[in-house]
Backbone as JSON Lines, residues from 0, in Angstrom:
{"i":0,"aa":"X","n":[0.84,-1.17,0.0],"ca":[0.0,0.0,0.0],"c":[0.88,1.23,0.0]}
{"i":1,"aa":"X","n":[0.38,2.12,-0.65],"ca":[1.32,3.13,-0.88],"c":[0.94,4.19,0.08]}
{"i":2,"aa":"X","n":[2.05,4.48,1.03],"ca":[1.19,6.12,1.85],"c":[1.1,7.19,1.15]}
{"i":3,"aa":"X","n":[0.01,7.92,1.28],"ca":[-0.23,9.23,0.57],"c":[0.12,10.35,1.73]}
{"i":4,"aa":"X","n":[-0.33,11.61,1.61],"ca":[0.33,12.74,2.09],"c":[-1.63,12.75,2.93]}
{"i":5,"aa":"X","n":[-1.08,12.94,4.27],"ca":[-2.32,12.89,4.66],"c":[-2.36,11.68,5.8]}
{"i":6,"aa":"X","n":[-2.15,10.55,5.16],"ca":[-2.08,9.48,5.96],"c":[-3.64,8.5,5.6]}
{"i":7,"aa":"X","n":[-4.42,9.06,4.29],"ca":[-5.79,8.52,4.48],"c":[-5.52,7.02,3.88]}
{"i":8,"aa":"X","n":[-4.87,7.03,3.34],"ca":[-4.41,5.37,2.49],"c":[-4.26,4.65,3.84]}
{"i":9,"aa":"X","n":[-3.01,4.71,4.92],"ca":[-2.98,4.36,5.54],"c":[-4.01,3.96,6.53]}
{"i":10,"aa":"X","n":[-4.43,5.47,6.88],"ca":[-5.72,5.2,8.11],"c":[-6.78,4.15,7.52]}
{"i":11,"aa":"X","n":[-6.98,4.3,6.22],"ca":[-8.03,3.32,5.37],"c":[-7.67,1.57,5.68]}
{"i":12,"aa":"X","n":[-6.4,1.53,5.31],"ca":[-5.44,-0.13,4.9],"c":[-6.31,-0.65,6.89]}
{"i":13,"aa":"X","n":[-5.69,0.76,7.81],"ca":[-6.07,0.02,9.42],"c":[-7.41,-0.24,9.4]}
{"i":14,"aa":"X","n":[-8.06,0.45,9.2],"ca":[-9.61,0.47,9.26],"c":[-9.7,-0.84,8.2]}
{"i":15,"aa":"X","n":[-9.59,-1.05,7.37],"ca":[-10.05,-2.55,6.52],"c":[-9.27,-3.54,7.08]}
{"i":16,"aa":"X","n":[-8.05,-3.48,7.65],"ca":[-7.44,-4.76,8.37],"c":[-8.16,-5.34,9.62]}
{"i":17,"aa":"X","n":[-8.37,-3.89,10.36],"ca":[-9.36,-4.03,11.52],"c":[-10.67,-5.16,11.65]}
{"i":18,"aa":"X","n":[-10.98,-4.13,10.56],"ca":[-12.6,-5.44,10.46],"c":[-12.34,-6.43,9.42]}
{"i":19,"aa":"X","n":[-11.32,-6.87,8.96],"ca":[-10.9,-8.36,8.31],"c":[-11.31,-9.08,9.61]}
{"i":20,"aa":"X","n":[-10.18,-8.21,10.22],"ca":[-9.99,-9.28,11.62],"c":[-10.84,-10.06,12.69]}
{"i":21,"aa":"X","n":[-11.72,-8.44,12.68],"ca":[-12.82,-9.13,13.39],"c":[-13.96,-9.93,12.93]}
{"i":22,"aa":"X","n":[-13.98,-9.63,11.53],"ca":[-14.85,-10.54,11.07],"c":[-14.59,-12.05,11.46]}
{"i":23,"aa":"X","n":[-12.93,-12.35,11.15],"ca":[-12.47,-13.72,11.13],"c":[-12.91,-13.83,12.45]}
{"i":24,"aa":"X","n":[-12.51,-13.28,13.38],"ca":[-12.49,-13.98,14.66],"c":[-14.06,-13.81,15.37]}
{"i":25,"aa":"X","n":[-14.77,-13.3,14.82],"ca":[-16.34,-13.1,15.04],"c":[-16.85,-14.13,14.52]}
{"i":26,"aa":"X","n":[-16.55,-15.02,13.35],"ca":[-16.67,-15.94,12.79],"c":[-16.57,-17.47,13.49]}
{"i":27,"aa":"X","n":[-15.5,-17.09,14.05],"ca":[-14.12,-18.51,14.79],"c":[-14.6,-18.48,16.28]}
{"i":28,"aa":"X","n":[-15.99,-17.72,16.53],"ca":[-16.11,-17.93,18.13],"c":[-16.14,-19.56,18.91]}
{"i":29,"aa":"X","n":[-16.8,-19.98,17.94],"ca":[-16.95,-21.47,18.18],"c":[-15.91,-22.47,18.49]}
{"i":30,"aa":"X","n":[-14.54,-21.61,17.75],"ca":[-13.53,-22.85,17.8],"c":[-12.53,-23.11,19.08]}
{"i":31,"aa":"X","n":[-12.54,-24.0,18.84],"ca":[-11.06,-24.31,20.09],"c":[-10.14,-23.5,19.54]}
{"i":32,"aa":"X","n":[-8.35,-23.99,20.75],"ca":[-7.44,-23.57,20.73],"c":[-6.52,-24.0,19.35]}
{"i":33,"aa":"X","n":[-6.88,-25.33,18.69],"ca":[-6.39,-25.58,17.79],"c":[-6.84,-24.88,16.33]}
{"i":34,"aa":"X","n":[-8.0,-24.48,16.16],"ca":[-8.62,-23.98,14.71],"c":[-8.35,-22.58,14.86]}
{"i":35,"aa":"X","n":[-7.96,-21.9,16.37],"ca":[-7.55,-20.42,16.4],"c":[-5.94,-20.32,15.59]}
{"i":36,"aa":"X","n":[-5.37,-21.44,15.88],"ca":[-3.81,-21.96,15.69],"c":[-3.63,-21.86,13.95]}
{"i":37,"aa":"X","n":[-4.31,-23.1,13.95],"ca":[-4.71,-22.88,12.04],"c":[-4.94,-22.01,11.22]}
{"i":38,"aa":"X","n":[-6.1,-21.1,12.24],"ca":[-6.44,-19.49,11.5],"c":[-5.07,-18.82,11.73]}
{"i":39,"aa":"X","n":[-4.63,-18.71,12.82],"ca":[-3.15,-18.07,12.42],"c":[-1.9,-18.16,11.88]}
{"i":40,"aa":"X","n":[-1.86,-19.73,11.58],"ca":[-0.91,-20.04,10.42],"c":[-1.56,-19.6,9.46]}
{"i":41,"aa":"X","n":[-2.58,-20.03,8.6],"ca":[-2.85,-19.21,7.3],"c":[-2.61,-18.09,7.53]}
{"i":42,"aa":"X","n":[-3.15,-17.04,8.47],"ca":[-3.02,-15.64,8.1],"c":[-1.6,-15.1,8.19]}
{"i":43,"aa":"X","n":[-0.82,-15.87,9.03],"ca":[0.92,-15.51,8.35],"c":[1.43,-16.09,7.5]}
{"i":44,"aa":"X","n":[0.94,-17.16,6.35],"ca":[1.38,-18.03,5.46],"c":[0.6,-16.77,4.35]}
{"i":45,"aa":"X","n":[-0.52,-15.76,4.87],"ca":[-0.8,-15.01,3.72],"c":[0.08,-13.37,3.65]}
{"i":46,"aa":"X","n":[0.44,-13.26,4.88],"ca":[0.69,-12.07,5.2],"c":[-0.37,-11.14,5.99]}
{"i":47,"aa":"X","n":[-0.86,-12.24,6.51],"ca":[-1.36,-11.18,7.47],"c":[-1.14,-11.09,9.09]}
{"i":48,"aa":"X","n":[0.09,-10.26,9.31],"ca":[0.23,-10.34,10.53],"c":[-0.65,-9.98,11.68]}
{"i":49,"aa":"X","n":[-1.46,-9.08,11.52],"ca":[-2.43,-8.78,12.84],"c":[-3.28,-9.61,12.88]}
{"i":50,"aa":"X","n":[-3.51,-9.91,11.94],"ca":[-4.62,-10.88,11.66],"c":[-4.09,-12.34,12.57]}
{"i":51,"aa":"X","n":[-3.18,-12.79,12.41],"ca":[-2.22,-13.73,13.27],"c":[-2.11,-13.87,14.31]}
{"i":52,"aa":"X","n":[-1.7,-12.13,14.6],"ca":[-1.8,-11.86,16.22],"c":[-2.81,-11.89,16.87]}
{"i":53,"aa":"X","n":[-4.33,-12.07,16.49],"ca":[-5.35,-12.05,16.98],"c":[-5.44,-13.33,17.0]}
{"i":54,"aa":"X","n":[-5.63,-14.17,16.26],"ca":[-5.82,-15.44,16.28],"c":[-4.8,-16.57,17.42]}
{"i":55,"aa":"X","n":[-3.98,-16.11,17.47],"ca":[-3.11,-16.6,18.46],"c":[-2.92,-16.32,19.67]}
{"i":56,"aa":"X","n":[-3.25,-14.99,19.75],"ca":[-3.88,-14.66,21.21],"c":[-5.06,-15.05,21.51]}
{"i":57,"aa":"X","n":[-5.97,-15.34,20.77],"ca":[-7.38,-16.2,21.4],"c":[-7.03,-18.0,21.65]}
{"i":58,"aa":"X","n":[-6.11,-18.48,21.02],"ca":[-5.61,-19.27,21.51],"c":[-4.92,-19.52,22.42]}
{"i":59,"aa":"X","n":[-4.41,-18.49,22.61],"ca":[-3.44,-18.59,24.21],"c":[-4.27,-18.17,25.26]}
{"i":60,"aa":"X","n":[-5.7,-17.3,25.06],"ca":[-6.22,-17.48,26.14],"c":[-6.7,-18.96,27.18]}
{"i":61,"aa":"X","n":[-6.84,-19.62,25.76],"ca":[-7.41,-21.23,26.26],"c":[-6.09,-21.8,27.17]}
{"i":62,"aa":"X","n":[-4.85,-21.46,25.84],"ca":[-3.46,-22.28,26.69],"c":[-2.85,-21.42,26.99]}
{"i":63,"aa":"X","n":[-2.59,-20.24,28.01],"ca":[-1.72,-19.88,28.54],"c":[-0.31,-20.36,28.35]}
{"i":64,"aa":"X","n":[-0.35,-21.17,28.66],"ca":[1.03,-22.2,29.2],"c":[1.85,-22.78,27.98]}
{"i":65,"aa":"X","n":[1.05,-22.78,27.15],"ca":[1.68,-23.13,25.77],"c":[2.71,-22.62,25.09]}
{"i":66,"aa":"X","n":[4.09,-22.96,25.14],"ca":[5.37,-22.23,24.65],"c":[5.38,-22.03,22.95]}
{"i":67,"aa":"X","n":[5.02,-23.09,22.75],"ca":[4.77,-22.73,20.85],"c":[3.69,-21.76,20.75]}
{"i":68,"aa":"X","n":[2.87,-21.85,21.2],"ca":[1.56,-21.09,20.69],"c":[2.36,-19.15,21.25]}
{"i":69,"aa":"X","n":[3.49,-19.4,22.62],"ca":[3.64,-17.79,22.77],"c":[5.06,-17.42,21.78]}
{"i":70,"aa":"X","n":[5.6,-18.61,21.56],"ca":[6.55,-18.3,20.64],"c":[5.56,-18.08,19.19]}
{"i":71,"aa":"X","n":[4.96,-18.36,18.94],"ca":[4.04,-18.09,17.4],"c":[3.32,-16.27,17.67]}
{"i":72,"aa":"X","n":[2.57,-16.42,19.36],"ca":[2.59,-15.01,18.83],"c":[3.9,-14.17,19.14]}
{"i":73,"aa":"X","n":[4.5,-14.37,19.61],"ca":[6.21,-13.75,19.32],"c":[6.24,-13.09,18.13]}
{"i":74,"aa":"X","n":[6.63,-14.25,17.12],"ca":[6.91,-14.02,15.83],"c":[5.92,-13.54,15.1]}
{"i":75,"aa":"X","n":[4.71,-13.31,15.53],"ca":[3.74,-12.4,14.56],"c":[3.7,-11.29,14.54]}
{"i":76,"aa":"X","n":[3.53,-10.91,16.12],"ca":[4.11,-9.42,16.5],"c":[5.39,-8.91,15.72]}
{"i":77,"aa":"X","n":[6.23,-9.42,15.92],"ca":[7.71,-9.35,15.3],"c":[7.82,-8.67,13.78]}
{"i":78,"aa":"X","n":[6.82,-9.45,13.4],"ca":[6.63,-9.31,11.82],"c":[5.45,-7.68,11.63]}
{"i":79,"aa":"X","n":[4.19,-7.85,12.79],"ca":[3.76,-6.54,12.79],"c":[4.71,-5.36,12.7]}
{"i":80,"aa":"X","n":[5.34,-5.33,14.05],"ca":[6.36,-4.5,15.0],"c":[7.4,-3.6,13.43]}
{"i":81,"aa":"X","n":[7.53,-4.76,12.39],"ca":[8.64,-4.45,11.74],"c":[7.92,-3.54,10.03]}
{"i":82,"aa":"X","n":[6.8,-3.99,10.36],"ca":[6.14,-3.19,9.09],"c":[5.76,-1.94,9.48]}
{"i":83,"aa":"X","n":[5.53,-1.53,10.82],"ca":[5.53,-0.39,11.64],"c":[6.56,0.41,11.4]}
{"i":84,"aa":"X","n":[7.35,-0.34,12.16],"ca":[9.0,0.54,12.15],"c":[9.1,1.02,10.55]}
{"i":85,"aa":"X","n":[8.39,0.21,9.75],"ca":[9.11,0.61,8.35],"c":[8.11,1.62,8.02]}
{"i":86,"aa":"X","n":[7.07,1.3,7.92],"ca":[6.14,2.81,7.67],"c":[6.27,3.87,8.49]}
{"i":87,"aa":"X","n":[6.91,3.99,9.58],"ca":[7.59,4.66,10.36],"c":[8.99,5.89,9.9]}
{"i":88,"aa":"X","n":[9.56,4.75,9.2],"ca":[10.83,5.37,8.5],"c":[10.34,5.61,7.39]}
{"i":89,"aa":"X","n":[9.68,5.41,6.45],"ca":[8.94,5.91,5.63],"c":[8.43,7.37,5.41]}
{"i":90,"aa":"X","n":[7.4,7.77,6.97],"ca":[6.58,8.73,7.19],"c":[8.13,9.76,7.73]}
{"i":91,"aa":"X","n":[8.81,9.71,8.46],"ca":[10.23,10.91,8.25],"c":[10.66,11.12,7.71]}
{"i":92,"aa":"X","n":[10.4,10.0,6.49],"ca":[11.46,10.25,5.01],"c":[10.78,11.45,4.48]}
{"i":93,"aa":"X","n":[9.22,11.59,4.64],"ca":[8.43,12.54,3.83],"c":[8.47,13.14,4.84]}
{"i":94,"aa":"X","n":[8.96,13.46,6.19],"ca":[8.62,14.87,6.71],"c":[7.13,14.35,7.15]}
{"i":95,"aa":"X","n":[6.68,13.34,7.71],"ca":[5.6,13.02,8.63],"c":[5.77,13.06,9.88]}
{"i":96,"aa":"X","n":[5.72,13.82,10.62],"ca":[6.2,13.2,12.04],"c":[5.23,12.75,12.83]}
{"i":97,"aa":"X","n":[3.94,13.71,13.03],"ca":[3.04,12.59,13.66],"c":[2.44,11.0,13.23]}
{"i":98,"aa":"X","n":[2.62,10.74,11.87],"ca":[2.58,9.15,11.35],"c":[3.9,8.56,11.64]}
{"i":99,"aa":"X","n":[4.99,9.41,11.61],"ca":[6.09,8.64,11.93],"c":[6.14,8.34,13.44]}
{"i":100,"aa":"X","n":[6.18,8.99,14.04],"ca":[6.34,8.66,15.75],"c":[5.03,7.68,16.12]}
{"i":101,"aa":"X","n":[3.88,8.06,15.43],"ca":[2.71,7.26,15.91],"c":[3.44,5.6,15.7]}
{"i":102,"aa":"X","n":[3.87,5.62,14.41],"ca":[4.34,4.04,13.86],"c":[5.43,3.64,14.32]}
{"i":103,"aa":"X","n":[5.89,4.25,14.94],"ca":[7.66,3.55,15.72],"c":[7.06,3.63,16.7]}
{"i":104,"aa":"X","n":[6.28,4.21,17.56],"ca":[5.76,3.84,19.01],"c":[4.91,2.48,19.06]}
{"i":105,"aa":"X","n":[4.21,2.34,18.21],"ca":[3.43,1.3,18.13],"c":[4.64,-0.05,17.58]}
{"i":106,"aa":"X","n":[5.95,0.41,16.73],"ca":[6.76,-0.63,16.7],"c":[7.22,-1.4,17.94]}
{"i":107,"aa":"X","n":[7.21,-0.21,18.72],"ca":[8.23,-0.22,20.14],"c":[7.3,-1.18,20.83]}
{"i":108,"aa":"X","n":[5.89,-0.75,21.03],"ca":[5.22,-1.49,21.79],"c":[5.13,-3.02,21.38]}
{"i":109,"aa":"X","n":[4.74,-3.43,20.41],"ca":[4.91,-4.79,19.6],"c":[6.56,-5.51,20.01]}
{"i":110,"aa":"X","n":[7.16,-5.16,19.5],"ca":[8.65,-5.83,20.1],"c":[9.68,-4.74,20.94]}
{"i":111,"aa":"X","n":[9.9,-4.85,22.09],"ca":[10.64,-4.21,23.16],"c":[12.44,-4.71,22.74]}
{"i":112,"aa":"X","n":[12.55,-5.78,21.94],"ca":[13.61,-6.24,21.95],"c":[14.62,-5.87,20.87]}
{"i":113,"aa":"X","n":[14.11,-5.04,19.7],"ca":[14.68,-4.23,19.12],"c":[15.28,-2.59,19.31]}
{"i":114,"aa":"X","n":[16.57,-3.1,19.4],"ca":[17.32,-1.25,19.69],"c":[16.92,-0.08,18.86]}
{"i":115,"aa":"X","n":[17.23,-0.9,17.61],"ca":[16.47,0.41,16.31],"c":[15.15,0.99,16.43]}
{"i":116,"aa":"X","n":[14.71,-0.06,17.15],"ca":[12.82,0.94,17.5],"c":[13.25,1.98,18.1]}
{"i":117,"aa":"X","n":[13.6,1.97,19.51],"ca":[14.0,2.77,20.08],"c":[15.24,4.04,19.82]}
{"i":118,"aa":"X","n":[15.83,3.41,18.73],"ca":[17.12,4.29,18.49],"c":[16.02,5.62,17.71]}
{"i":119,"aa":"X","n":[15.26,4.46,16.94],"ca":[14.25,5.96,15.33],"c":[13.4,6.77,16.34]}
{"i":120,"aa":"X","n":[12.94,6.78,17.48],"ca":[12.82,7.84,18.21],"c":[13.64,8.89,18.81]}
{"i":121,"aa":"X","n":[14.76,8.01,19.32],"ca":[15.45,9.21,19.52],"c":[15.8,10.65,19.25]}
């Protein structure tokens, strides 16, 4: 998706990812911890990371305790966290700063374990 000057492309892409999401998982009320699992492999086998992250967090509500299922949402976040940071560096490249800081804060929050999140604020 391409950002425009404004940010409405963007604000649009959240707003339609948003209710992808909830549709799916408005859909998936019924399922166990395993068909939440499934829905979130497809949706990172498609590229859809939030979409992932939702699905895997409704699965970990069932299993807490489950090390694959928190290592899976690990790595979804990870993959959010990093499309952030990049539309992030993106939005300073054009002289955005409130889309830019909005999107590296929200990187930061998603993965704590990257320096560069924290460094592109500085």
């Amino acid at each position: 998706m391409r950002v425009k000057k404004g940010g409405r492309a963007v604000k649009f892409g959240r707003m339609f990812s948003s209710l992808v999401v909830s549709v799916l998982l408005a859909g998936c009320a019924l399922f166990g911890p395993g068909e939440h699992v499934a829905l979130g492999d497809r949706l990172m086998q498609e590229g859809n990371w939030e979409g992932a992250v939702a699905a895997y967090q409704r699965a970990l509500r069932e299993e807490p305790f489950n090390s694959a299922l928190q290592a899976k949402v690990s790595a979804a976040k990870g993959r959010v966290a990093a499309v952030h940071y990049e539309r992030g560096r993106a939005a300073a490249r054009e002289r955005n700063l409130p889309q830019a800081i909005e999107s590296l804060k929200r990187a930061m929050s998603l993965d704590l374990t990257r320096p560069e999140y924290q460094a592109a604020l500085a």
